[in-house]
C-alpha positions in Angstrom: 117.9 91.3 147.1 118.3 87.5 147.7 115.5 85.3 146.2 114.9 81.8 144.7 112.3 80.3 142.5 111.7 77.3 142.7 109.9 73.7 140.9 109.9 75.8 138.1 110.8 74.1 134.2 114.3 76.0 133.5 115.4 76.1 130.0 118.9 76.4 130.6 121.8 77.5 128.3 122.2 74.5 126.0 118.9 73.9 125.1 117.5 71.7 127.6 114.7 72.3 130.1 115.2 71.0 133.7 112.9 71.2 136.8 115.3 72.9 138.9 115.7 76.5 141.4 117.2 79.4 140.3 119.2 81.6 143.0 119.1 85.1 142.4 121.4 87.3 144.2 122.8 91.0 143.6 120.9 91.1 140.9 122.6 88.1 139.3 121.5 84.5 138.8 124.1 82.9 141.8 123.2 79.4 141.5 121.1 77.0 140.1 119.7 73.8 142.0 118.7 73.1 145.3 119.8 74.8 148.1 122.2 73.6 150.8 119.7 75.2 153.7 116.4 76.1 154.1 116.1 79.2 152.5 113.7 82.3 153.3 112.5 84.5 149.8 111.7 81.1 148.1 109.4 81.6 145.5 107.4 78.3 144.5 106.9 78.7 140.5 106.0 74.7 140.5 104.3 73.9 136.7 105.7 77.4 135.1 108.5 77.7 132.5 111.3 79.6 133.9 113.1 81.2 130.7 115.7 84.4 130.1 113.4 87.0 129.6 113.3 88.9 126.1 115.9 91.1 124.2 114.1 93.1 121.4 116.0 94.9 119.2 113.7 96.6 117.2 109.9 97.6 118.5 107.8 101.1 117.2 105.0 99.9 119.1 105.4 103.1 120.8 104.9 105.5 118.2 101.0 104.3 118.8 101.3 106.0 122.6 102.2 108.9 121.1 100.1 109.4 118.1 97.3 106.8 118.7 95.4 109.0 116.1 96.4 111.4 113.1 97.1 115.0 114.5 96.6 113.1 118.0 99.3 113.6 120.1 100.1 112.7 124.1 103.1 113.6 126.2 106.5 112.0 125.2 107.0 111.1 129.0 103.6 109.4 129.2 103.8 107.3 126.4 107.0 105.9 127.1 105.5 104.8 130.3 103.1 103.5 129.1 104.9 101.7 126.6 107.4 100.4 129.4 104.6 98.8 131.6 103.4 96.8 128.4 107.0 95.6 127.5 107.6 94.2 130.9 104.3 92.7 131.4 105.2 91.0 128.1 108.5 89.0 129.0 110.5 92.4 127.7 113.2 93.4 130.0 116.2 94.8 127.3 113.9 96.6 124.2 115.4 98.6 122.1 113.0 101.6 120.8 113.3 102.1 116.8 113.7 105.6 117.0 112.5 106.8 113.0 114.6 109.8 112.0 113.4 110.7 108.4 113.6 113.1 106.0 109.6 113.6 106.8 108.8 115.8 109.4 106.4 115.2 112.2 105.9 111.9 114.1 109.4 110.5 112.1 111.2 113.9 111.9 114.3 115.3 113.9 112.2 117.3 116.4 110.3 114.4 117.8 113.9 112.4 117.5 115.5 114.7 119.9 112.3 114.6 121.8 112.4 111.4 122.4 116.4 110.9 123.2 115.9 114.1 125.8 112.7 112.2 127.2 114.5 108.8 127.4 117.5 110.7 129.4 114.7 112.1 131.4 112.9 109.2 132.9 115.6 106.1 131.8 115.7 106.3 136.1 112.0 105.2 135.9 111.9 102.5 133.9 111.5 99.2 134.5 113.0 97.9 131.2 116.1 98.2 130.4 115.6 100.7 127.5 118.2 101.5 124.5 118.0 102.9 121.3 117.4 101.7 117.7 118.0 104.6 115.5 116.6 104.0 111.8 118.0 106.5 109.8 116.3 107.6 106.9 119.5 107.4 104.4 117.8 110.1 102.3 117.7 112.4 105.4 121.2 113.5 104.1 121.1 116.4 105.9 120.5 114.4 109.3 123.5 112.5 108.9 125.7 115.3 111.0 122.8 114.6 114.1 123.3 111.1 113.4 127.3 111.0 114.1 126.8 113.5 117.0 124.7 111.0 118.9 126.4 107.9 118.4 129.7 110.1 119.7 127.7 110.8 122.8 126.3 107.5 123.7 123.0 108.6 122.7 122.5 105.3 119.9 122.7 101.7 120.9 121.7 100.4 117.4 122.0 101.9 114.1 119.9 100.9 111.2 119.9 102.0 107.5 116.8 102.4 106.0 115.5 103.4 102.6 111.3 103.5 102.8 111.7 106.5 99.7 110.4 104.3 97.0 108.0 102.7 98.7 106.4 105.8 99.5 107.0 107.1 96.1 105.3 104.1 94.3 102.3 104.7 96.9 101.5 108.5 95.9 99.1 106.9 93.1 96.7 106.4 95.8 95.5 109.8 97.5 94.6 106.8 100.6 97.9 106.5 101.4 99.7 109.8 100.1 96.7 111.5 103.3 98.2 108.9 105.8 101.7 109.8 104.9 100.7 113.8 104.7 98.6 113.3 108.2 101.7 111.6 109.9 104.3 114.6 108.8 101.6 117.7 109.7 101.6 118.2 106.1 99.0 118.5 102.8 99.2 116.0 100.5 100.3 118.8 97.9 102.9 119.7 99.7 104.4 116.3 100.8 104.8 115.0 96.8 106.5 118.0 96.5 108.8 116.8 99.5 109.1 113.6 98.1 110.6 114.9 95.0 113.0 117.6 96.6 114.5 114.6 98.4 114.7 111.9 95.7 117.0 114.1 94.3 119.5 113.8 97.2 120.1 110.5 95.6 123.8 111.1 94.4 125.0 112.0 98.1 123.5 108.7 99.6 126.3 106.3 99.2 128.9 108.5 101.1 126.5 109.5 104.1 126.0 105.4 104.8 129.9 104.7 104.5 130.7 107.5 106.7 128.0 106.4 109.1 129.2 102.7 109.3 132.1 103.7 109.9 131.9 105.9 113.0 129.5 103.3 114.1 132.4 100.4 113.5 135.0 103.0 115.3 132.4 103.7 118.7 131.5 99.6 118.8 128.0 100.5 117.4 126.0 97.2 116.0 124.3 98.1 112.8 121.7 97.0 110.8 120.6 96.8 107.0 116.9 97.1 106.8 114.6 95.4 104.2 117.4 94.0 102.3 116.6 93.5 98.7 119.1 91.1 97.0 122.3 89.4 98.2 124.2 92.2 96.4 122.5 94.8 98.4 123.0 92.7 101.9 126.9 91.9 100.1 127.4 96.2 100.3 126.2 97.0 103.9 128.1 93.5 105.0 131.6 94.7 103.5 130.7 98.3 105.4 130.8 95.9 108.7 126.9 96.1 108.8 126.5 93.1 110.7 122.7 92.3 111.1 120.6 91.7 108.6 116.6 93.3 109.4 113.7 92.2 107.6 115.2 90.6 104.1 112.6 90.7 101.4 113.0 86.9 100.3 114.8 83.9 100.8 117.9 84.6 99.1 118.8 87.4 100.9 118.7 86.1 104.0 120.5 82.8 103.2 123.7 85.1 101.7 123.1 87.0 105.3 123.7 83.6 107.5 126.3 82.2 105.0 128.2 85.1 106.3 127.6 84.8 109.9 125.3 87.6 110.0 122.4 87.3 112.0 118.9 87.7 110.5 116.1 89.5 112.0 112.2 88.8 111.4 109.3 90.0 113.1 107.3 87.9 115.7 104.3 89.3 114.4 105.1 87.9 111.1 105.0 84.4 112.8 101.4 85.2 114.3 100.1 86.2 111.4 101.2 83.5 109.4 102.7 85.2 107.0 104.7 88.9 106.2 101.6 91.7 106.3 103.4 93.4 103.1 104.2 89.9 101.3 107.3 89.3 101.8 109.4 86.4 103.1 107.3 84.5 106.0 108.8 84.4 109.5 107.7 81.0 110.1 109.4 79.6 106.9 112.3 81.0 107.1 113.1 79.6 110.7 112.0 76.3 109.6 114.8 77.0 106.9 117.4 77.9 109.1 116.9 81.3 107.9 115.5 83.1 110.7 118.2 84.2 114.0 116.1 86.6 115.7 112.6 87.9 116.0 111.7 91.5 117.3 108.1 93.1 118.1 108.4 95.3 115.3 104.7 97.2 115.7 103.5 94.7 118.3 104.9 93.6 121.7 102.6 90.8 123.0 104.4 89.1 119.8 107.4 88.4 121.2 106.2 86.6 123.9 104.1 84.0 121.7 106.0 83.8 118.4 108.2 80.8 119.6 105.6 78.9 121.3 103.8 78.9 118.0 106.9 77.7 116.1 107.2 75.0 118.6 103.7 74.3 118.6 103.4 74.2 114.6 106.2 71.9 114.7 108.7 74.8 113.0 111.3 73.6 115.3 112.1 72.9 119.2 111.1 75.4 121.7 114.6 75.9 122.9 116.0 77.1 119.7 113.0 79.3 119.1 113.1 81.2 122.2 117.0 81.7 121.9 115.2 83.8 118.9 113.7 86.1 121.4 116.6 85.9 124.1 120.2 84.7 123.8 120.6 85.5 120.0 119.3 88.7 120.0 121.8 89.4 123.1 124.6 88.2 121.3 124.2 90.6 118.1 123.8 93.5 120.1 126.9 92.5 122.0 125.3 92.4 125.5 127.6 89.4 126.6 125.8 90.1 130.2 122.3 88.6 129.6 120.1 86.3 127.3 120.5 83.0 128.8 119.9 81.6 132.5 123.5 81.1 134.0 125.5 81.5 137.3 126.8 85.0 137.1 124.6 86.1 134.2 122.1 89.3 134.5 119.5 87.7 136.6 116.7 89.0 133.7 114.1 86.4 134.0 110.4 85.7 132.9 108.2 83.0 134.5 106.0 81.8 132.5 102.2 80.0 132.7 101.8 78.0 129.4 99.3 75.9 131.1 96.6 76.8 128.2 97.9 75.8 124.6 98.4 79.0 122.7 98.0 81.6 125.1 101.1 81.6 127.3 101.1 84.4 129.6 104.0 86.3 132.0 103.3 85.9 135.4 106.5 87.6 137.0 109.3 89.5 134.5 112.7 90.4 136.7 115.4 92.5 135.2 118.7 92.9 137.2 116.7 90.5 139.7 113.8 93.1 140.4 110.7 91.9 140.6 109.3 94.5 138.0 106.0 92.6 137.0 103.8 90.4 138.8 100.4 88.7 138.4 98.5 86.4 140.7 99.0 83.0 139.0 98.6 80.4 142.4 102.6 80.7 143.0 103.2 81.6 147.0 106.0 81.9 149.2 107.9 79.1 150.2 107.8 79.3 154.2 
């Protein structure tokens, strides 16, 4: 497929934004600038931004197709659908699903884990994103580590992530509120789920050697990995000398400064930025770009976020737009090692989002391409060139 938009504002790679066409060819952006003929498949963008379209590395939204309600549930296949059609009409074209494997059962347990590897292989075909896997590993789910090392051996994991929500949920079973949600979400009563709580805090003594083992097949098969909910520097210091590279969601200030004084990237969620602020206290989005402290923002638990987190920064003043949608594109490309997109450049993926951010605040995707397909489209006045 040959096409070219065209009168569009381009932010290219180094930050600046030029009014210019972008060729798209094989799937690949082959030029940018005018053309030397007259050209059929121009598309006149004229007044939209033209920007690399979004890499998100870590989005659950979808857990909300599939279980919209306690005890609810709808077909695997469905939901991912559904989920894909939301992504790409959102700027998305690379997301990477956080796949929960706990040591709870139910919507975050190894049967719904597999589930959704086997339905991904199933309908990856149909997709219009280009869909990967985040898996967070529960590091108390001890005995999942074996499943763990199996399906980063057979391609199966894009992104690993270590995660410890145990005493979280232990400090929450004071409130029967929250021990019901956690009970409703593993199929369990809320009898029986302290009691799981307990049988698995005291896998603590095997938890060290599961994460070193882990990080280190992941280092050996060219795995990125990821630290989640960092707590101090001298936490973020332990997964960083493992080769843990990525830093996901530090709880304050200090932890992610020690992160990017040692080159690893730091990852916040866009909905953080929307919001204003973290919704369990923690270290703002907002401030922490503002600090320098901030590489990358994911959609976490909302998608439309991604798409309207660095026009907010730019628009509050946080800093320039260029450096706060590299946040949403050519960083998170970069930590996940996909050399291939991220920014708009001859030879590069052709993954592109137009954008209307005619109305302040409420930017909108009018066409989303990934490998140069047109995969989303809305009627905003662009036409044809004839």
């Amino acid at each position: 497929m040959m096409l070219s938009l065209t009168g569009g504002r381009v932010l290219l790679d180094d930050g600046a934004i030029h009014e210019t066409t972008v060729h798209i060819e094989g799937g690949l952006i082959g030029a940018l600038g005018e053309p030397a003929t007259r050209q059929k498949g121009a598309w006149n963008v004229r007044g939209h931004l033209i920007l690399p379209a979004i890499v998100d590395l870590h989005g659950d939204a979808f857990e909300r197709q599939i279980m919209p309600r306690p005890g609810v549930h709808f077909p695997l296949e469905l939901a991912l659908q559904e989920t894909d059609r939301q992504m790409v009409s959102n700027g998305i074209a690379t997301a990477y699903h956080g796949i929960t494997y706990s040591w709870e059962p139910g919507l975050r347990g190894r049967d719904t884990a597999l589930a959704l590897l086997e339905a991904l292989d199933a309908i990856r075909d149909r997709l219009a994103c280009d869909t990967r896997v985040h898996l967070r590993w529960e590091t108390y789910n001890t005995p999942g580590a074996d499943d763990v090392a199996e399906w980063m051996e057979t391609g199966r994991v894009d992104l690993l992530a270590f995660n410890d929500h145990l005493d979280m949920i232990r400090k929450a079973l004071v409130n029967p509120q929250k021990v019901a949600k956690y009970a409703d979400r593993a199929g369990f009563s809320p009898d029986a789920f302290i009691s799981l709580v307990d049988e698995v805090a005291a896998r603590e003594a095997d938890v060290p050697a599961k994460i070193e083992w882990l990080a280190q097949l992941a280092v050996k098969f060219d795995i990125p990995c990821a630290s989640h909910d960092d707590e101090s520097p001298q936490m973020r210091a332990g997964y960083h000398k493992l080769g843990v590279g990525i830093c996901e969601f530090p709880v304050n200030a200090e932890t992610a400064r020690f992160s990017i004084d040692n080159d690893d990237p730091v990852i916040m969620g866009a909905p953080n930025v929307l919001r204003g602020g973290s919704h369990c206290n923690r270290l703002c989005a907002s401030t922490a770009a503002g600090q320098g402290l901030c590489s990358i923002l994911t959609s976490d638990y909302y998608y439309p976020s991604l798409l309207q987190a660095p026009f907010k920064l730019a628009a509050n003043g946080v800093t320039d737009f260029a450096t706060a949608w590299h946040m949403v594109s050519k960083n998170p490309a970069q930590a996940a090692g996909l050399a291939d997109r991220g920014v708009i450049r001859t030879g590069q993926r052709a993954d592109v989002v137009v954008v209307d951010d005619s109305i302040p605040g409420c930017p909108r995707a009018v066409a989303t391409f990934v490998g140069g397909k047109p995969v989303h489209m809305i009627d905003a006045g662009y036409r044809m060139c004839a």
